[in-house]
C-alpha positions as CSV (number, residue, x, y, z in Angstrom):
1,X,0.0,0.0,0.0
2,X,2.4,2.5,0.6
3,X,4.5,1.5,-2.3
4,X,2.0,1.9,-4.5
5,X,0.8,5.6,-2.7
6,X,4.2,7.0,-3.2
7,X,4.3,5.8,-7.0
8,X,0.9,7.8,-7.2
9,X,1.9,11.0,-5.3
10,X,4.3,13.6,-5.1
11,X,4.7,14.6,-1.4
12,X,2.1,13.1,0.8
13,X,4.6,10.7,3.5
14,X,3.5,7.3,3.9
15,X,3.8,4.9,7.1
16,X,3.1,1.6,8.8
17,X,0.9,1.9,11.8
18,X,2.5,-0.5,12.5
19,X,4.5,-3.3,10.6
20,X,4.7,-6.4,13.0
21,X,8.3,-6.8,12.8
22,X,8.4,-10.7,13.8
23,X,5.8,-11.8,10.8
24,X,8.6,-10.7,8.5
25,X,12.0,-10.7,7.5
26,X,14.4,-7.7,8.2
27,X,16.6,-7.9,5.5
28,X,13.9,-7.9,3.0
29,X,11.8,-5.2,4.3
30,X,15.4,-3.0,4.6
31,X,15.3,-4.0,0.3
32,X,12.1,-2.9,0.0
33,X,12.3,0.3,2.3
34,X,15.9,0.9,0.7
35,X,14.7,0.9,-2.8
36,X,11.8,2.9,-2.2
37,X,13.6,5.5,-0.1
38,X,15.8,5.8,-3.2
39,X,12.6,6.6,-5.4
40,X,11.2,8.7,-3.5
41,X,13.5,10.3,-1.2
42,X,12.3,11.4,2.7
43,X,8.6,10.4,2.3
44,X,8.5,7.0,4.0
45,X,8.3,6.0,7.7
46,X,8.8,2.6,8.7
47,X,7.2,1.9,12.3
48,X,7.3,-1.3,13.7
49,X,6.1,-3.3,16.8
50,X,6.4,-6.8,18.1
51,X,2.6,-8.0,17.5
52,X,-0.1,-9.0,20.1
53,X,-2.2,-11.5,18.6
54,X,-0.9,-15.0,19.5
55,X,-2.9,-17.3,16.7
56,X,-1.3,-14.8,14.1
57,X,2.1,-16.1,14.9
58,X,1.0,-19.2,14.8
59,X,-0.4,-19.6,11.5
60,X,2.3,-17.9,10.1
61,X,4.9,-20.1,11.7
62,X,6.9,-17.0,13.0
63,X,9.0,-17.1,16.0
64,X,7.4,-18.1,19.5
65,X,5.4,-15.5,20.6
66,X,7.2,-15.4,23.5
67,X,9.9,-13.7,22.5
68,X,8.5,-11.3,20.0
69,X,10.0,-8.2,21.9
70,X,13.4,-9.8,21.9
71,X,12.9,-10.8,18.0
72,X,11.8,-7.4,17.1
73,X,15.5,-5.9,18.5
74,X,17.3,-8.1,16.5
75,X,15.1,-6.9,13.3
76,X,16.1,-3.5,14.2
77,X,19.4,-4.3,14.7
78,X,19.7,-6.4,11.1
79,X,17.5,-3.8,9.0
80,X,20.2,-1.1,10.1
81,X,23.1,-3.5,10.0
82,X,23.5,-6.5,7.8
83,X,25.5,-9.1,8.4
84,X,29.1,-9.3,6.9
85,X,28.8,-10.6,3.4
86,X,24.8,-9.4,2.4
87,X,24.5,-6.7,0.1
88,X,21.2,-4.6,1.1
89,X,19.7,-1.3,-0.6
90,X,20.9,1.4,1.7
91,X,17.4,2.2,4.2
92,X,19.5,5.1,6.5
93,X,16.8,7.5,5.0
94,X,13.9,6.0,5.9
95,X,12.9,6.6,9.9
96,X,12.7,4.0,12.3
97,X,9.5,4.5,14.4
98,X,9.1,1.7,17.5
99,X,5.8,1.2,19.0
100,X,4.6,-0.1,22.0
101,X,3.1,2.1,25.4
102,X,4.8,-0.2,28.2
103,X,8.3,0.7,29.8
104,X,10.3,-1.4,27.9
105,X,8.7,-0.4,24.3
106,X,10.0,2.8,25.6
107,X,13.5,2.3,26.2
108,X,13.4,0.0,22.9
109,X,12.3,3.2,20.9
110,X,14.6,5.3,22.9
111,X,17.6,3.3,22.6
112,X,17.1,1.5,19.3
113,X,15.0,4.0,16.6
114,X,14.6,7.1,15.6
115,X,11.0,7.8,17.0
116,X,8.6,6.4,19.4
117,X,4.7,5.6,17.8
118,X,3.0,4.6,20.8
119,X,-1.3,4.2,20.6
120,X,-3.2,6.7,22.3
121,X,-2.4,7.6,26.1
122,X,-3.4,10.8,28.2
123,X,-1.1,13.9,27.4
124,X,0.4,13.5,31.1
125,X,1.5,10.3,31.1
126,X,3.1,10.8,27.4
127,X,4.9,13.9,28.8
128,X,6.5,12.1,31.9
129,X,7.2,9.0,28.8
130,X,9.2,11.2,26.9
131,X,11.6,12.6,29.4
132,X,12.1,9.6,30.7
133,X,13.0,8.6,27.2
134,X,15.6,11.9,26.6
135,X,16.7,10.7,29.6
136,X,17.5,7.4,28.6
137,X,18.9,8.3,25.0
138,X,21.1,11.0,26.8
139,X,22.9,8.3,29.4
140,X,23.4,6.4,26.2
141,X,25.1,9.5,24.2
142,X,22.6,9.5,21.6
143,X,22.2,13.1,19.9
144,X,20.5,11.7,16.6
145,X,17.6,13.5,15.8
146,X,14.4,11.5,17.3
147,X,10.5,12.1,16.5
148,X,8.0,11.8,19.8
149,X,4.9,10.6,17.4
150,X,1.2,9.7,18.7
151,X,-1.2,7.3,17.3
152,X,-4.6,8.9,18.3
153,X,-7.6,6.5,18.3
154,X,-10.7,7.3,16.2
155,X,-11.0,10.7,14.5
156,X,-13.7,12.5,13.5
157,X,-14.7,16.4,13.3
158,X,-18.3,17.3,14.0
159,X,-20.7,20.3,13.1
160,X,-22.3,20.0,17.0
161,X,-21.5,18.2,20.3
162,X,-24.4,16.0,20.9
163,X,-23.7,15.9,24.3
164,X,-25.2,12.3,25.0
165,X,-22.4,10.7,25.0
166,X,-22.6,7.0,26.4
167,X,-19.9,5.5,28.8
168,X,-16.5,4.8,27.5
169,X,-15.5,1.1,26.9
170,X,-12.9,0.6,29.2
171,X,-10.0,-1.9,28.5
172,X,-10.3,-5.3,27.1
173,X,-10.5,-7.8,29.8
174,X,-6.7,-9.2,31.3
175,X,-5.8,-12.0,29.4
176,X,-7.5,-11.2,26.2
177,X,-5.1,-10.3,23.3
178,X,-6.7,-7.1,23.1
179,X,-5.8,-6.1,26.4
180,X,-2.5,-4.7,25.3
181,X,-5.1,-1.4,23.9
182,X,-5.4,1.5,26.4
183,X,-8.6,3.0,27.8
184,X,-10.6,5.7,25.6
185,X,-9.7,8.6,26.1
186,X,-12.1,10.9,27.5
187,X,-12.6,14.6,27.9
188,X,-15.6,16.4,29.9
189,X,-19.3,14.4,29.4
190,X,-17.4,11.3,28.2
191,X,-16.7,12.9,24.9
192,X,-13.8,10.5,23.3
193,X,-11.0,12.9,22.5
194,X,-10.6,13.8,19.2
195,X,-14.0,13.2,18.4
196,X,-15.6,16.7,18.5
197,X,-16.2,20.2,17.2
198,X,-13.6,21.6,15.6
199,X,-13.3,23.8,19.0
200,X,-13.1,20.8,20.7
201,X,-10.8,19.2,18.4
202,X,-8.1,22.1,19.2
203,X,-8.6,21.4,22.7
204,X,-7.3,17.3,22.1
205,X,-4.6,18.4,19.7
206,X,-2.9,21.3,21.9
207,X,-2.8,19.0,25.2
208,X,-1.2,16.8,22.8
209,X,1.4,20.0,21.4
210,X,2.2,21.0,25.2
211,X,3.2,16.7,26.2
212,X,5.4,17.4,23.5
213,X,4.3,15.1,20.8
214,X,5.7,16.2,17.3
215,X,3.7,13.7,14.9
216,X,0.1,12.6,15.0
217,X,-1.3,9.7,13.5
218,X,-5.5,10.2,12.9
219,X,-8.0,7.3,12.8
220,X,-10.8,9.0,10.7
221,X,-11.5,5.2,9.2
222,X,-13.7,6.9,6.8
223,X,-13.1,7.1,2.9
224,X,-14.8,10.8,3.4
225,X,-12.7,13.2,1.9
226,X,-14.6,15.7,3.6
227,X,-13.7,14.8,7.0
228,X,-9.8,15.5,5.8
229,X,-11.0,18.4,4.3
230,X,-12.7,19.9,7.1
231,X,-9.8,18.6,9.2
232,X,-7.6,20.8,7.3
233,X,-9.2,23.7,7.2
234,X,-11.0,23.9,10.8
235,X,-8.4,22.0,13.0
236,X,-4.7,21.9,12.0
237,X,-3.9,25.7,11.3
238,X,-5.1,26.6,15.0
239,X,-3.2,23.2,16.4
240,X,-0.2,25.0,14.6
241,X,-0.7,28.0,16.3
242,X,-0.9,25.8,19.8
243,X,2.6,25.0,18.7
């Protein structure tokens, strides 16, 4: 999909929200992200995370599910680096983005990428994230540049609040694969965030700006251009000014 999106474009960026790094191997997605950083230079991101459904892995016949975290550092490790003797399209240009919300998908982003694409988690507890994260990459001597990105949940701009908004789902229960999802997010009147009047919308986004998130990933899960329109021209230009 995003191959074929950047052969159709000219600037839009294209990413993986996210790749499951053990279904696949790394030196042939470092081909495949070399050759099409070298076609179209700076407009593909590459996040990855270590997978949470356990009957996927085993249909597939990947690596125990067990040690998917472990597995995904060593595909990190390869995509950058292949072993003595393999010949690989360069991928430098294309950004690393790690996923993941718990304390170790943190230091893995900190220490190993060159962003951190968690899901959805209040602005507060992102904030305190990410300098424990610059703290990490600091004591480790790292000065590359890094992107602090956000995967929101769903996305949608509305004309009105209808302000009858039922109860938010909670978390899957322990021990379902699922479970691994945070909470909704909720503002005042159990509206989800980012769900909302454009007004609204501002709100979300600029408690995102001041955590100190630089990228955001939306959810609109619509094929409505009008939702990206309206997006566009209601929503980002103030979130810009937040910034």
């Amino acid at each position: 999909m995003c191959g074929w999106g950047l052969g159709r474009t000219h600037r839009i960026r294209f990413g993986t929200d996210v790749l499951v790094a053990p279904y696949r191997h790394p030196l042939q997605v470092a081909a495949m992200a070399g050759t099409w950083a070298q076609l179209e230079p700076g407009r593909l991101i590459l996040g990855i995370g270590i997978g949470y459904l356990r009957g996927e892995f085993e249909v597939l016949g990947a690596p125990p599910y067990e040690r998917r975290a472990e597995v995904t550092e060593e595909f990190v490790r390869l995509f950058r680096h292949p072993p003595d003797g393999y010949s690989v399209m360069p991928s430098e240009d294309v950004p690393l983005w790690l996923g993941g919300n718990s304390a170790r998908a943190q230091r893995r982003a900190a220490l190993l990428s060159d962003g951190w694409h968690p899901l959805w988690m209040p602005a507060g507890d992102y904030a305190a994230a990410r300098e424990s994260m610059l703290a990490v990459r600091a004591e480790a001597g790292l000065t590359s540049a890094f992107t602090f990105s956000y995967s929101c949940g769903a996305t949608k701009v509305l004309t009105a609040d209808p302000q009858d908004w039922p109860a938010p789902r909670g978390r899957a229960p322990v021990g379902s694969e699922f479970s691994y999802a945070p909470a909704e997010m909720v503002a005042e009147g159990n509206r989800p965030r980012f769900i909302g009047t454009p007004a609204q919308l501002v709100e979300d986004f600029g408690l995102l700006a001041r955590a100190g998130v630089d990228h955001v990933t939306l959810r609109f899960a619509s094929t409505d251009i009008a939702q990206l329109e309206r997006f566009a021209t209601e929503v980002r230009p103030a979130f810009e000014a937040v910034q």
